[in-house]
C-alpha positions as CSV (number, residue, x, y, z in Angstrom):
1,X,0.0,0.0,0.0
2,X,1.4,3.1,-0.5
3,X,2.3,5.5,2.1
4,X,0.5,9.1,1.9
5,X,2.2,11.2,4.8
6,X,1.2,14.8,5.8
7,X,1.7,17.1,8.3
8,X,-0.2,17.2,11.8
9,X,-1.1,20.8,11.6
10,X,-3.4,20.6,8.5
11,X,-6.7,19.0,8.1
12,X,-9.2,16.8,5.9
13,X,-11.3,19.4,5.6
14,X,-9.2,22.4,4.9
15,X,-9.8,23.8,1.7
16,X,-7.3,24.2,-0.6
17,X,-7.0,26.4,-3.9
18,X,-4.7,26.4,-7.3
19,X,-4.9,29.0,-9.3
20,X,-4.0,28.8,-13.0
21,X,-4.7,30.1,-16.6
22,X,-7.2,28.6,-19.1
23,X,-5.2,26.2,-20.4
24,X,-4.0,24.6,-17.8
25,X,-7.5,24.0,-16.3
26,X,-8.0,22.4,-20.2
27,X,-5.0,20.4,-19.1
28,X,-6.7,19.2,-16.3
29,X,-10.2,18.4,-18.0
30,X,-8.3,17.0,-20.7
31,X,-5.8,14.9,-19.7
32,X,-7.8,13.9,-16.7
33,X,-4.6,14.0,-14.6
34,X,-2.6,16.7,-12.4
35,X,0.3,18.5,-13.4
36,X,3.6,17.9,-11.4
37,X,6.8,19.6,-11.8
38,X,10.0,18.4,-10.9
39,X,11.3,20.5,-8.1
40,X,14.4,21.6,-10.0
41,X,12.1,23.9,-12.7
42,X,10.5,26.2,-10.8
43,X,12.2,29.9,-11.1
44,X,12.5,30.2,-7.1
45,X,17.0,29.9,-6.8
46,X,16.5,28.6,-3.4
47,X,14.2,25.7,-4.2
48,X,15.5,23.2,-2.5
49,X,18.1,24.9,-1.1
50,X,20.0,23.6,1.7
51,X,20.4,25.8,5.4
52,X,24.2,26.6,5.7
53,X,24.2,24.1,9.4
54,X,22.4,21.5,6.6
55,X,25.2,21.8,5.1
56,X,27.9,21.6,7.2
57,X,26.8,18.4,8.4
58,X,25.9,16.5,6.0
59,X,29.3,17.3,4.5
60,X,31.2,16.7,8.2
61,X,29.1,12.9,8.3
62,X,30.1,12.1,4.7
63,X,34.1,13.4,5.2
64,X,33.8,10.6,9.1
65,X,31.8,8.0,6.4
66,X,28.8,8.2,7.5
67,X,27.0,8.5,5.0
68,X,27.6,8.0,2.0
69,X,26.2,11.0,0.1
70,X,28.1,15.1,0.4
71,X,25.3,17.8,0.6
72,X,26.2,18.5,-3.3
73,X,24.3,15.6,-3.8
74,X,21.7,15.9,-1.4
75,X,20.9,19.0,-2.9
76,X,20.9,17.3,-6.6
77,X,18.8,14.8,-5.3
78,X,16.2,16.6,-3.6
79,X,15.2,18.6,-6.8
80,X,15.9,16.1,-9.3
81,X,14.1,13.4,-7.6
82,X,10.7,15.2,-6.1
83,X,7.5,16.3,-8.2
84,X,6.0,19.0,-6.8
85,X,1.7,20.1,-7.2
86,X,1.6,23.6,-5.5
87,X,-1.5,24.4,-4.0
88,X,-3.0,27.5,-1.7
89,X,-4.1,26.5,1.7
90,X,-7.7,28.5,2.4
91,X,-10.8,29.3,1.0
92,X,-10.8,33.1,0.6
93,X,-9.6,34.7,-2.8
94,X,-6.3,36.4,-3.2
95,X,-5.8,39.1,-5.5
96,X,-2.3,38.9,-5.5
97,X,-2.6,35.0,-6.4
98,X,-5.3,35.9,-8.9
99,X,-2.9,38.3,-10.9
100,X,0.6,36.6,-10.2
101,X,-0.9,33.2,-11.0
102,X,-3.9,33.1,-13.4
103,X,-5.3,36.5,-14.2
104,X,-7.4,38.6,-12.7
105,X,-9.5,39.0,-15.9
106,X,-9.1,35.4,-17.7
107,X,-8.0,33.2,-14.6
108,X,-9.4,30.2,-12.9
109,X,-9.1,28.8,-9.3
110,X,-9.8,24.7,-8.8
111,X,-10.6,24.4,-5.1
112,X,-10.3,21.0,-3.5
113,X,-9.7,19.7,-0.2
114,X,-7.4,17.8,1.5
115,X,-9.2,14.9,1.9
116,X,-9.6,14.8,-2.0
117,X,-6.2,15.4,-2.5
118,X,-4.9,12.3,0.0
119,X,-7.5,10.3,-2.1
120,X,-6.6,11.3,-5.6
121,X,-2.4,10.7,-4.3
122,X,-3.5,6.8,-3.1
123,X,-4.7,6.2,-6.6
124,X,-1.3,6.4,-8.0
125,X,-0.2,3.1,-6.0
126,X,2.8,5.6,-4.9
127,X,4.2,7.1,-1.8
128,X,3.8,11.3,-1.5
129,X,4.2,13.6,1.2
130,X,1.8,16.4,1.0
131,X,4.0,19.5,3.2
132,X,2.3,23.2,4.7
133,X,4.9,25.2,3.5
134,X,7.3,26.9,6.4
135,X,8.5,29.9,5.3
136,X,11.9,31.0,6.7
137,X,15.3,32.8,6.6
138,X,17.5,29.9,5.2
139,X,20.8,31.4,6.3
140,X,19.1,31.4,10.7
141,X,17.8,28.0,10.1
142,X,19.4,25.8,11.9
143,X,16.6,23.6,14.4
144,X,15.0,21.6,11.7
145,X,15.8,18.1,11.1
146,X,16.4,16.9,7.6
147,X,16.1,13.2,6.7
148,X,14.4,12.5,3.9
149,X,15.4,14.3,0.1
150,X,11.6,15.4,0.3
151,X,11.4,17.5,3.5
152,X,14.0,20.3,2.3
153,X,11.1,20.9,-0.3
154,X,8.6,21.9,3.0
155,X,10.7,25.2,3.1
156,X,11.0,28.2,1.2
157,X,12.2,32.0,1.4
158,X,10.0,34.2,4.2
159,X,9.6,36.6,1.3
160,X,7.0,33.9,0.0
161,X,5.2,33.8,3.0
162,X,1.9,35.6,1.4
163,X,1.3,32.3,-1.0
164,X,0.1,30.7,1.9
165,X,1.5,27.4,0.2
166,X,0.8,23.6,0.6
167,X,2.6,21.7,-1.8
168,X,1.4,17.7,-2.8
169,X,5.2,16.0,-3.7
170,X,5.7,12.8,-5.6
171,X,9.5,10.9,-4.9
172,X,10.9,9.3,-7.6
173,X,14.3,8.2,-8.4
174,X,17.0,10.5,-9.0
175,X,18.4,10.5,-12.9
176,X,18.4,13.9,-14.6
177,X,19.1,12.3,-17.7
178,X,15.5,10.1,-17.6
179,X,13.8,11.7,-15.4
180,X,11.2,14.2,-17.4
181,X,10.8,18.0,-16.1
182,X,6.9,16.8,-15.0
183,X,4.2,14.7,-14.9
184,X,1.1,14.4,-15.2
185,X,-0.4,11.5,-12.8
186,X,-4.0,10.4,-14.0
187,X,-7.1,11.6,-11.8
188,X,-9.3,8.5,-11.2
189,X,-12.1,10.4,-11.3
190,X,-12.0,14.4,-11.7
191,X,-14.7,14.9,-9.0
192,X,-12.4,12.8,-6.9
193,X,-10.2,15.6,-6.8
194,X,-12.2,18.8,-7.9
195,X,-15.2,20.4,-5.7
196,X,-15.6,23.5,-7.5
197,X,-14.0,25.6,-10.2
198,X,-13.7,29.6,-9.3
199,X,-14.0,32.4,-12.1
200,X,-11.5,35.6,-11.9
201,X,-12.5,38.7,-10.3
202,X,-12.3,40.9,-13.5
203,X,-13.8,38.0,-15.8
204,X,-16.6,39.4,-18.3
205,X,-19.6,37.3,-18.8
206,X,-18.6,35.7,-21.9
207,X,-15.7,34.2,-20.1
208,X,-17.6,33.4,-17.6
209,X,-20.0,31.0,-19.4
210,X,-17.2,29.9,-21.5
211,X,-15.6,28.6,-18.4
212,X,-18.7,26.9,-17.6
213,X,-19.3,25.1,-21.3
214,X,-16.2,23.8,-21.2
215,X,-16.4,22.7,-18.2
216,X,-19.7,20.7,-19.0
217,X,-17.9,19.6,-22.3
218,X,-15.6,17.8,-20.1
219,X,-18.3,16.4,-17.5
220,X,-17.1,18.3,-14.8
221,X,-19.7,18.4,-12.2
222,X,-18.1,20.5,-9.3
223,X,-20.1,23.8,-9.5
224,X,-18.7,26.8,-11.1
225,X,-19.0,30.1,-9.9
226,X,-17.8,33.6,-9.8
227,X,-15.0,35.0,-7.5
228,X,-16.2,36.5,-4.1
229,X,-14.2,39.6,-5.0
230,X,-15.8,40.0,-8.2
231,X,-19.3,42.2,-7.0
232,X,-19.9,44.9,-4.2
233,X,-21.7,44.0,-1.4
234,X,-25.2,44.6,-0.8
């Protein structure tokens, strides 16, 4: 069976949100799968990075033997061998997600919840680890403890810290040269993962109801609706 870990702090129920353009929600419908990206592609430098006291003693167990891996490699292997699904934790909109990530005008949000994501990640007969993000000062850090090439991945720069990020990642063995830059892991079913689709704030209506169609098109039953940020309150 395989092994789904997450952290204690977060919920089955919490709500969680990705944000994208149209044609990755077309991905989605059409491939019936989600989207992974090996850990290595994303723009961030310090993806993966490793804290300076990391560092130090991975290479100081490796130079007594051990271990036999130097924190070069530790790094390599952490990004090369981890797929990463990046995911908001909450329900309520954000404008700055809406503009950096999908559009404010011709964006889409998928919500889900935990609990759907754990289910869709057991269909793939594979471990994952599914990681709040902590958001930190990597040259401070020096408390954590690192065992695993996934849990380096739970961190990222404090100047993140308004993504409000849980991130969904998928080991696999380490081998740049086979190893593709992502994945896309079939959905069983895309209810199983999807509860609702979300329209951008600044969408007109004929987006709006093209969203819809092609979301019917595809069979997609979650409900689709307007952003809460998108009307004044009356």
């Amino acid at each position: 069976m395989p092994v789904i870990s997450t952290d204690s702090e977060i919920r089955e129920s919490d709500t969680i949100q990705r944000y994208m353009d149209l044609p990755k929600l077309l991905d989605l419908l059409h491939f019936k799968a989600l989207y992974l990206r090996r850990a290595d592609g994303f723009t961030d430098r310090l993806e993966g990075a490793l804290f300076p006291s990391l560092r130090s003693s991975i290479n100081a167990a490796h130079s007594a033997r051990e271990i036999p891996y130097d924190a070069d490699y530790f790094y390599e292997r952490s990004r090369v061998g981890n797929y990463v699904s990046c995911w908001t934790l909450g329900e309520k909109d954000s404008m700055a997600h809406w503009q950096l990530y999908a559009g404010a005008k011709t964006g889409v949000a998928v919500t889900s919840t935990i609990k759907q994501l754990v289910s869709t990640a057991l269909s793939w007969n594979r471990d994952s680890v599914i990681h709040r993000v902590k958001y930190v000062d990597h040259r401070r850090v020096n408390k954590y403890v690192i065992g695993n090439y996934t849990d380096v991945l739970q961190f990222k720069h404090e100047a993140y810290t308004y993504e409000k990020e849980l991130r969904l990642i998928v080991p696999q063995e380490a081998d740049r040269q086979s190893n593709p830059m992502s994945l896309r892991l079939k959905v069983p079913n895309l209810e199983t993962l999807v509860s609702g689709v979300v329209v951008a704030p600044e969408a007109d209506e004929e987006f709006y109801e093209a969203v819809k169609e092609l979301c019917r098109r595809y069979d997609l039953k979650a409900p689709v609706r307007r952003s809460k940020l998108t009307g004044v309150p009356v």
